[in-house]
Every structure is written in structure tokens, then in C-alpha cells.
RODO-2510 file (C-alpha; in nm, 4 decimals, decimal comma):
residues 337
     n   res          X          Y          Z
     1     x    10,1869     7,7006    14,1956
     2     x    10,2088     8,0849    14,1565
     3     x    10,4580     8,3109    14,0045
     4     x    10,5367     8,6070    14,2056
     5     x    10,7391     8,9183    14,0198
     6     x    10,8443     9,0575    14,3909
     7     x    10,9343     8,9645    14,7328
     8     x    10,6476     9,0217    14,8951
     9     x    10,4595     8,7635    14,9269
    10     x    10,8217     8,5770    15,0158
    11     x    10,8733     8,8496    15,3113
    12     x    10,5013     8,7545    15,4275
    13     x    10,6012     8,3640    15,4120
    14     x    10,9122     8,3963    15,6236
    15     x    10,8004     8,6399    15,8744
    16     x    10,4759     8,4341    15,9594
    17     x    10,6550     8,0978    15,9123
    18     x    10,6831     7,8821    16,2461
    19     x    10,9841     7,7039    16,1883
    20     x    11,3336     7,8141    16,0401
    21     x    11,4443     7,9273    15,6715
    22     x    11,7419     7,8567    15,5070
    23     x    11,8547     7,9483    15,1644
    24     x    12,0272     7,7222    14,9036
    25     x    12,3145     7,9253    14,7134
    26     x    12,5866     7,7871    14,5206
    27     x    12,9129     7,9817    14,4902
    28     x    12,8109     8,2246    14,2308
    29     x    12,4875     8,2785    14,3765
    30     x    12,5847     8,3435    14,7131
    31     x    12,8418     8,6061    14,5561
    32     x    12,6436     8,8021    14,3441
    33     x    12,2611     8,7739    14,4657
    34     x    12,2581     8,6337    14,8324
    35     x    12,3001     9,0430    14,9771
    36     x    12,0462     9,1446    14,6879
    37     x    11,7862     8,8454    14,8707
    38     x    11,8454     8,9719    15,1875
    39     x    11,7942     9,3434    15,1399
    40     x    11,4640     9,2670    14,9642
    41     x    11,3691     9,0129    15,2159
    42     x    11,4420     9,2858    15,5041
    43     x    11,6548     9,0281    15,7110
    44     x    11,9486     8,7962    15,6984
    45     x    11,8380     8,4077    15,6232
    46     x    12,1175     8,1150    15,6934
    47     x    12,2936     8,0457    15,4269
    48     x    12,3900     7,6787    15,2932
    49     x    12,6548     7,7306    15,0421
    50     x    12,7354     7,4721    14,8094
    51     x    12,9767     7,4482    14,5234
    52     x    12,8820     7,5585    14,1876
    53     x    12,7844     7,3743    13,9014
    54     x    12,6121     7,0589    13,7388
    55     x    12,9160     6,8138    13,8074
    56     x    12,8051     6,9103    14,1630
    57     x    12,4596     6,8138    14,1250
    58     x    12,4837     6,5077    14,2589
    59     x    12,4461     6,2829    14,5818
    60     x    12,7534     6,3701    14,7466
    61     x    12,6248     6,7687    14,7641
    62     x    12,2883     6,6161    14,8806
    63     x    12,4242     6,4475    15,1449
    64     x    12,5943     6,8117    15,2845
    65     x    12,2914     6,9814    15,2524
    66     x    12,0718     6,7191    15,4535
    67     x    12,3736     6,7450    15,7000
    68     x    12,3727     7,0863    15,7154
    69     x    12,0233     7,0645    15,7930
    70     x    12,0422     6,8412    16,0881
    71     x    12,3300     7,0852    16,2160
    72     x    12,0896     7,3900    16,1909
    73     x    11,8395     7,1525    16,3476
    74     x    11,5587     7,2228    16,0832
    75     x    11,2382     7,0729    16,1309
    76     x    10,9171     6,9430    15,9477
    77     x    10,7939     7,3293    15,9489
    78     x    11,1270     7,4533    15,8056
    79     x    11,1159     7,6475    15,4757
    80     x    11,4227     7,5741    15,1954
    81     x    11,4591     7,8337    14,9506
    82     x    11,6601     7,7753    14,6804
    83     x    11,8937     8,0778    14,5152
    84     x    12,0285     8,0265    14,2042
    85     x    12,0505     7,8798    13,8863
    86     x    11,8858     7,5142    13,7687
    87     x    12,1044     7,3227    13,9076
    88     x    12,0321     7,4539    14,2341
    89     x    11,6056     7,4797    14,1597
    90     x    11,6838     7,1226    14,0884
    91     x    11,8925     7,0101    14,4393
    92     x    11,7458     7,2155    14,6871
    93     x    11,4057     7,1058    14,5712
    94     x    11,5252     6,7246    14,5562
    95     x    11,7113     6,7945    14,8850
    96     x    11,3766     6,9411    15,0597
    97     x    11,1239     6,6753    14,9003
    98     x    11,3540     6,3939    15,0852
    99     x    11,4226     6,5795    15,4318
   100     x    11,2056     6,4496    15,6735
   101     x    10,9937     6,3164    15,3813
   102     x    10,9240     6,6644    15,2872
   103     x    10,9562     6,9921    15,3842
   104     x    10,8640     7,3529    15,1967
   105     x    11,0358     7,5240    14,9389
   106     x    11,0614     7,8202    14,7639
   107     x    11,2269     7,8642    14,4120
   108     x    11,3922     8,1792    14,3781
   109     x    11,5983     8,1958    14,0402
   110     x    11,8763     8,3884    13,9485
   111     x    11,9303     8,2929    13,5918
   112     x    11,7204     8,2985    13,3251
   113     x    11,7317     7,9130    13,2283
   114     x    11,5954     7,8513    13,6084
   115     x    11,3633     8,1237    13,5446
   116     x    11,1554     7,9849    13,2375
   117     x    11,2432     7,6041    13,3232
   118     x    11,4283     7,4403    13,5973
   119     x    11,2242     7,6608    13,9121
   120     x    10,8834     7,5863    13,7224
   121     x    10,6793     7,2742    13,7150
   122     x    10,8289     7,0751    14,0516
   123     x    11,0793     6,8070    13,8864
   124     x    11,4143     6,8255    14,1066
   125     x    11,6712     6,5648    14,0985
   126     x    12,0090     6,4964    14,0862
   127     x    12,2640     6,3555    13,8727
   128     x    12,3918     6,0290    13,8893
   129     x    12,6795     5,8597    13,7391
   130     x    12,6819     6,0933    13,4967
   131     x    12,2880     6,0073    13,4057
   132     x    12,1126     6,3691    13,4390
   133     x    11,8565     6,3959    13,6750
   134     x    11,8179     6,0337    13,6910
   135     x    11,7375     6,0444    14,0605
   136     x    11,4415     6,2694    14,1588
   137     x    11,1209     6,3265    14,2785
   138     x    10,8628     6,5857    14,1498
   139     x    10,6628     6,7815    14,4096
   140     x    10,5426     7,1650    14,3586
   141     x    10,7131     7,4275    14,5174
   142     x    10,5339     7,6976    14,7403
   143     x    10,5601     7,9429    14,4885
   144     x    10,8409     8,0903    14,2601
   145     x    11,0018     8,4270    14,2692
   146     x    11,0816     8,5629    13,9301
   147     x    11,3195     8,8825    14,0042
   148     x    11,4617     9,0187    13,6665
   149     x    11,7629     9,2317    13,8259
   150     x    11,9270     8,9348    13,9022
   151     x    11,9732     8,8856    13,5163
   152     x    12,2251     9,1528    13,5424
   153     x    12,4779     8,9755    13,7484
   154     x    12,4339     8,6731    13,4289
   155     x    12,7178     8,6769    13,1402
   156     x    12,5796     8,7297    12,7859
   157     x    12,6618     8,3089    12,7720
   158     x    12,4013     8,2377    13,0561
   159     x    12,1439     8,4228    12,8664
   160     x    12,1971     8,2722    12,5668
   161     x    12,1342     7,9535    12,7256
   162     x    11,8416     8,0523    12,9213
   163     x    11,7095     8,1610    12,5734
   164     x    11,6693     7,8105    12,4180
   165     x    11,4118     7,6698    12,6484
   166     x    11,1975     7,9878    12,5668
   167     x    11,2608     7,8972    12,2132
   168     x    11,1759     7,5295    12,2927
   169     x    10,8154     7,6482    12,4651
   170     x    10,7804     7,8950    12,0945
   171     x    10,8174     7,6002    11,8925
   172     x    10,5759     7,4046    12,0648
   173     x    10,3193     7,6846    12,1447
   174     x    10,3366     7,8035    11,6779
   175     x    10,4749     7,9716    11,4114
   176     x    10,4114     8,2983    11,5226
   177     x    10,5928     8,2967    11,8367
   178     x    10,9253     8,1114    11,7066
   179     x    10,9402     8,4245    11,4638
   180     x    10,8622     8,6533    11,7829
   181     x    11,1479     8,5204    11,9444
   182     x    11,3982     8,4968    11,6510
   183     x    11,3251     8,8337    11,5995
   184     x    11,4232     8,9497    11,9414
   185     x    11,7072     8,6929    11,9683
   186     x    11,8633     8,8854    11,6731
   187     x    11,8195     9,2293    11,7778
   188     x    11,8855     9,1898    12,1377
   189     x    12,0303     8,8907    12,4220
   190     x    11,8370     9,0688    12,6936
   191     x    11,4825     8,8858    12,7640
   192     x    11,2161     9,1158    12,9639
   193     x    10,9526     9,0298    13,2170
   194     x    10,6996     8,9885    12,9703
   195     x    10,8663     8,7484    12,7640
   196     x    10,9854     8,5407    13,0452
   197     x    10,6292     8,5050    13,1580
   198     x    10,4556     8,4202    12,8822
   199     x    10,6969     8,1584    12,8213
   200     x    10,6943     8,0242    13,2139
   201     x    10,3020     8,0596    13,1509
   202     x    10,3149     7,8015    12,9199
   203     x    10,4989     7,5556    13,0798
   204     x    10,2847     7,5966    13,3872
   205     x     9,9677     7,5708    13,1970
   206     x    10,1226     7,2340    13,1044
   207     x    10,2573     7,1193    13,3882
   208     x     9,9393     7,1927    13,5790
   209     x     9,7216     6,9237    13,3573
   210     x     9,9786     6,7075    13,4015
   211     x    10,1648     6,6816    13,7027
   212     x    10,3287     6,3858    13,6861
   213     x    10,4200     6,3548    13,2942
   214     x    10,2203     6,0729    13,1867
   215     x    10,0935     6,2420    12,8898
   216     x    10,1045     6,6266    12,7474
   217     x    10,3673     6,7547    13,0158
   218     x    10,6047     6,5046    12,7792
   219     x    10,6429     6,7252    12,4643
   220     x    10,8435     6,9799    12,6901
   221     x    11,1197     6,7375    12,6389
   222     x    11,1497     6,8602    12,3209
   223     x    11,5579     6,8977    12,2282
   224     x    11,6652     6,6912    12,6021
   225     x    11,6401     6,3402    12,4531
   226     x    11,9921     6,4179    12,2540
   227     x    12,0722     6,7397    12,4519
   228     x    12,0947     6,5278    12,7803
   229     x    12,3394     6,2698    12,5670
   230     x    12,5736     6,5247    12,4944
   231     x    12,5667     6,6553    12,8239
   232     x    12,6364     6,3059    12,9635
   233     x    12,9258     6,2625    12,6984
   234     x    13,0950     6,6105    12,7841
   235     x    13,1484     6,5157    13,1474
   236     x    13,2370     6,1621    13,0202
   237     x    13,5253     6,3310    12,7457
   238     x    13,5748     6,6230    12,9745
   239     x    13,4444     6,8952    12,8147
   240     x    13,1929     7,1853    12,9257
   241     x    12,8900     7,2307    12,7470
   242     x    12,6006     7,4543    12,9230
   243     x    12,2575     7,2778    12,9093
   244     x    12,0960     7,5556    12,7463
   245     x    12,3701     7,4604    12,3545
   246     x    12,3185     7,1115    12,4818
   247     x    11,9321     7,1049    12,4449
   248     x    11,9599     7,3875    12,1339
   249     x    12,1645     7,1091    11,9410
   250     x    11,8940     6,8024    12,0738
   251     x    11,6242     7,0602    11,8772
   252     x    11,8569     7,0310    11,5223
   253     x    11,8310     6,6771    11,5729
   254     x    11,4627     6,6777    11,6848
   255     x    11,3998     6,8998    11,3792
   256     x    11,5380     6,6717    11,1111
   257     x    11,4021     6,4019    11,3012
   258     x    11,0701     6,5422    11,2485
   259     x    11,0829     6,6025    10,8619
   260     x    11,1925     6,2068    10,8375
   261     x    10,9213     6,0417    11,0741
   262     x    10,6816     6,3450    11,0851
   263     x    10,6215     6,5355    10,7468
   264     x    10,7339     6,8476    10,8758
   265     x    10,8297     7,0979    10,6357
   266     x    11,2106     7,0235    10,5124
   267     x    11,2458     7,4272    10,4238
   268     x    11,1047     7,5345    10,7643
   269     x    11,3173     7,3060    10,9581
   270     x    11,6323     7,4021    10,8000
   271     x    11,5315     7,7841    10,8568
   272     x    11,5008     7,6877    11,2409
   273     x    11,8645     7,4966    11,1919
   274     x    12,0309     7,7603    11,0436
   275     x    11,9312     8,0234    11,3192
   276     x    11,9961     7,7709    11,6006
   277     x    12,3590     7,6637    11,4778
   278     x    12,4615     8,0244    11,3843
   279     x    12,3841     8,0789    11,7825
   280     x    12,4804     7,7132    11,9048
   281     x    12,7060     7,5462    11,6873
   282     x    12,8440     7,2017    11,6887
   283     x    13,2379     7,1969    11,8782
   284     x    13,5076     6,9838    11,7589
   285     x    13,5099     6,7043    12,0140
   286     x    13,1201     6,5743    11,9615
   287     x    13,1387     6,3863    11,6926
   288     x    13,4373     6,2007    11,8151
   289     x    13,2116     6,1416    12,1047
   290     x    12,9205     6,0470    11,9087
   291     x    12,9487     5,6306    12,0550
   292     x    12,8811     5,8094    12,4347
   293     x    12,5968     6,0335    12,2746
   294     x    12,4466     5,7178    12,1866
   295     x    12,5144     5,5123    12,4367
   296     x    12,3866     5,7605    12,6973
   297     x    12,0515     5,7709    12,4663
   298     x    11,9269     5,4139    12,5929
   299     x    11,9248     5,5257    12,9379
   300     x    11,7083     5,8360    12,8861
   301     x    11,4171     5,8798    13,1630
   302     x    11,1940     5,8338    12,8554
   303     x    11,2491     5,5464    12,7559
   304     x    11,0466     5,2346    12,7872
   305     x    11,1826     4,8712    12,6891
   306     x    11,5011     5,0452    12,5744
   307     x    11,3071     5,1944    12,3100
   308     x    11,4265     5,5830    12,2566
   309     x    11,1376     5,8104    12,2614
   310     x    11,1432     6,1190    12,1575
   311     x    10,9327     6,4721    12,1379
   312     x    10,8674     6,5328    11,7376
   313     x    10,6865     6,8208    11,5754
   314     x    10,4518     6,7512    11,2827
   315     x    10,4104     7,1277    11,2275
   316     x    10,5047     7,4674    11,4556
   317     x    10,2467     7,4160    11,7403
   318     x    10,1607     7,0297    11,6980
   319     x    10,4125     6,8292    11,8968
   320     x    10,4227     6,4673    11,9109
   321     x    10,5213     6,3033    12,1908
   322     x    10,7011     5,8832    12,2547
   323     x    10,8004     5,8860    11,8816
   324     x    11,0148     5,5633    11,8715
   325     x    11,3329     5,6558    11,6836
   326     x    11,5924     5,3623    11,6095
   327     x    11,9261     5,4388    11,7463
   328     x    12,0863     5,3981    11,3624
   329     x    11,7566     5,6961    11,3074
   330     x    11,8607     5,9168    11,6179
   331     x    12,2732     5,8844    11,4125
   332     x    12,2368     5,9741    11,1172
   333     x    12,0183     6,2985    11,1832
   334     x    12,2663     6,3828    11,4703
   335     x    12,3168     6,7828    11,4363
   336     x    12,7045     6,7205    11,3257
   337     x    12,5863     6,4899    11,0544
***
């Protein structure tokens, strides 16, 4: 899979495509970036417009899309390509792995969560009741389209989020580059194209030894194990959490998780802490939700014979991946505990 920093090799791919395009947008998307795509494209590509959000990642929006595929008639040559955040990396590329058994795709993201994570490595899915991305498949897009400018339609909040799965790949590539990236998260929310790639180089050079996550692709679930629970309890109590404070607080618990089973450094972890819950802090309703958190840990994608497993660092740089934690473990080292 390559990573293109311009539209032309996306120009080149419609224009000698045989079939039709369409591109995926959610609300947002489709208000803010959809125009930006076409001028750089150099033509207007249908638009399927769905509504925005992760409560909307789900079957029900699947089932429009395929529909509004069989309205526009789109074949096995047809190419999806997919405009917006991760929760629209994640549908349209679900949506085009099932339709027809398969057709192409093209990631093009417009935040910078989708740019470093959910647009890279070919997992797509959809949620399911209220399980994230329980349903899914995992096929490669054609390539990915990594356009900065959208960044400046993005809230300070959606970069802030985008920033903790950079700070996830940091932790697991060494020391040095979780200081890097503390250093710039201090002095400044706004990422640039170097940054960005070296993080999405990482996860593709781990992604691309391991496809299909039976080994080393794991440890990038560093941080989801817990940071999926508290997603799943939100929607469950009604609350909004982005992913990107969701998976910041699964890396507190990871952390002190990782000093009790792992030996890593009690002073270093708590330095990490302290940075990440100064940015991300714990909000008033998850601890009363904490029996959902747990709950929604057994049924983690993870998991095998209802054992949790979880990613676990022995040191900056040397992850550990299906560490069996006890649920009473996974409690009491909870980030609001």
C-alpha cells in the first residue's frame, strides 16, 4: 500500500479507471472538504453522503451505502473512495470489501486520527451493538491520500485526538520519540507532514509483516483494549467521548498495567500519566460506569477463551503483546483509580 502526499496519482486512477467512482463523505466531510476533492481531482465525483459520526458506524448506514450503490448501478470495476474521518476510512472500506465481494478503494482522510491510523493498514468494520468494529474485514486499500490542508477545516479537539495514536506508535517505536512528541505536543497542537509520516510509516512497516494480526501487527492495540470499553460504555450511559481521549486513557491503564505485570519503570510511567491526563483527563461519569467498562472488556476482538489480552510495554520501544490481565487486574489500575 502506498502513501501519496498529492492527488496525482488519484487524478491518474480515476481518469483511466473503466468503471464509475463514487466518494464516501459524511456530513462534515462533504461540507468542508468534498469542493476542496473535487478542485484537486479536476472533476466532480458522485457523492454518497452519510450521516456523521461513530453511533452511525454501523449496519444500518451500510446497508444505504450498498443501496446507493445498486442505484448508481456500480459495478465490479467501480472505485469507492472514502472522504473523511475514521469512521468513514473504516465504513466505506467495510462497505467496498463486501460489495460484490469486493471492489477498489481509495482512503482519502480528512482528519488527522484517519490520517496516522484508521486509512492505514486495511482493517474496516463497523460497529455493532455497541461492540466497536466488531464486524469487519481487513483488505488493503489502493493507496492512501494524505492531504495536510484538510487539517485546517479540524477543531483544535480533533487534533488532539488524532495526536494520541501518534503518541501510541512513539511509545512503541522508544524513548526518544515519546519525548519528540511531548515536546511538540506542548509547544504546539498543529502536527506537520513530516511527523504524520513517520508515524503512518511505522504502522505500515507493521502492518505490512503482518497483514492479518496474528502476531507483531497486535502491539498497535496498545491503549484500545480499555479505550474501546469506555467507548462502548459512553454510548451505553450516553455520553460523548472521541476515540482519540478514549484510547489516551486505555494507555494510563496500559501504563500502570505494565509496571505491575511488566517491570516497567514506576517513575517513567507516571511521567507519561501525568502528561497524558493533563491533556485527557478522566470525566465525571466513568467511574460510575466502570461495571460497563468491564463488562464490555470480555468481548474485546482480542480476546481468546474470555481471557483479556492486552498490549504491555516492558520498556519505551519493547511492547508485549496477549498479556493476560484478570478483570479484578484490568480494575484496580483503571486510569480513575
Amino acid at each position: 500500500m502506498a502513501v501519496q502526499t498529492d492527488f496525482t496519482a488519484l487524478k491518474e486512477k480515476i481518469n483511466q479507471s473503466s468503471g464509475a467512482c463514487f466518494v464516501l463523505c459524511d456530513s462534515n466531510s462533504y461540507q468542508f472538504c468534498y469542493d476542496i476533492f473535487c478542485q484537486q481531482v479536476g472533476k466532480i465525483i458522485n457523492p454518497i453522503v452519510v450521516n456523521t459520526g461513530e453511533e452511525h458506524k454501523n449496519i444500518e448506514t451500510c446497508i444505504f451505502i450498498w443501496q446507493k450503490l445498486i442505484e448508481y448501478e456500480a459495478a465490479k470495476d467501480s472505485l469507492l473512495i472514502n472522504l473523511g474521518g475514521g469512521a468513514i476510512s473504516d465504513l466505506g472500506a467495510f462497505a467496498a470489501a463486501t460489495y460484490k465481494r469486493g471492489i477498489a478503494y481509495i482512503n482519502v482522510p480528512t482528519t488527522l486520527l484517519a490520517m496516522v491510523d484508521a486509512a492505514i493498514g486495511g482493517k474496516n468494520g463497523i460497529n455493532f451493538n455497541q461492540y466497536k468494529n466488531i464486524i469487519g474485514t481487513i483488505l488493503l486499500p489502493e493507496f492512501v491520500v494524505i492531504y495536510t490542508p484538510f487539517l485546517q477545516t479540524l477543531a483544535p479537539v480533533q487534533i488532539k485526538n488524532g495526536y494520541v495514536e501518534m503518541f501510541k506508535h512513539a511509545l512503541l517505536q522508544g524513548a526518544s520519540e515519546t519525548e519528540n512528541l511531548i515536546v511538540a505536543c506542548k509547544e504546539t497542537y498543529k502536527p506537520n507532514l513530516e511527523d504524520i509520516i513517520k508515524s503512518i510509516s511505522f504502522k505500515e512497516k507493521i502492518t505490512s509483516t503482518d497483514l492479518q494480526e496474528k502476531s507483531i501487527r497486535k502491539i498497535l492495540n496498545l491503549g484500545h483494549t480499555v479505550g474501546h470499553a469506555i467507548e462502548y460504555a459512553a454510548q451505553k450511559n450516553k455520553q460523548i467521548i472521541l476515540h482519540g481521549h478514549a484510547v489516551a486513557l486505555g494507555i494510563i491503564s496500559s501504563l500502570k498495567l505494565s509496571v505491575l505485570k511488566c517491570g516497567f519503570s514506576p517513575i517513567q510511567s507516571q511521567n507519561i500519566i501525568t502528561f497524558l491526563q493533563s491533556h485527557y483527563p478522566t470525566e465525571f461519569w466513568m467511574k460510575a460506569a466502570e461495571k460497563e467498562v468491564l463488562s464490555a472488556l470480555i468481548h474485546d476482538k482480542k480476546n481468546n477463551h474470555r481471557q483479556v489480552n492486552m498490549v504491555l510495554l516492558e520498556d519505551f520501544g519493547r511492547p508485549v503483546y496477549n498479556v493476560v490481565c484478570s478483570t479484578a487486574e484490568i480494575q484496580s489500575q483503571l486510569p480513575w483509580n
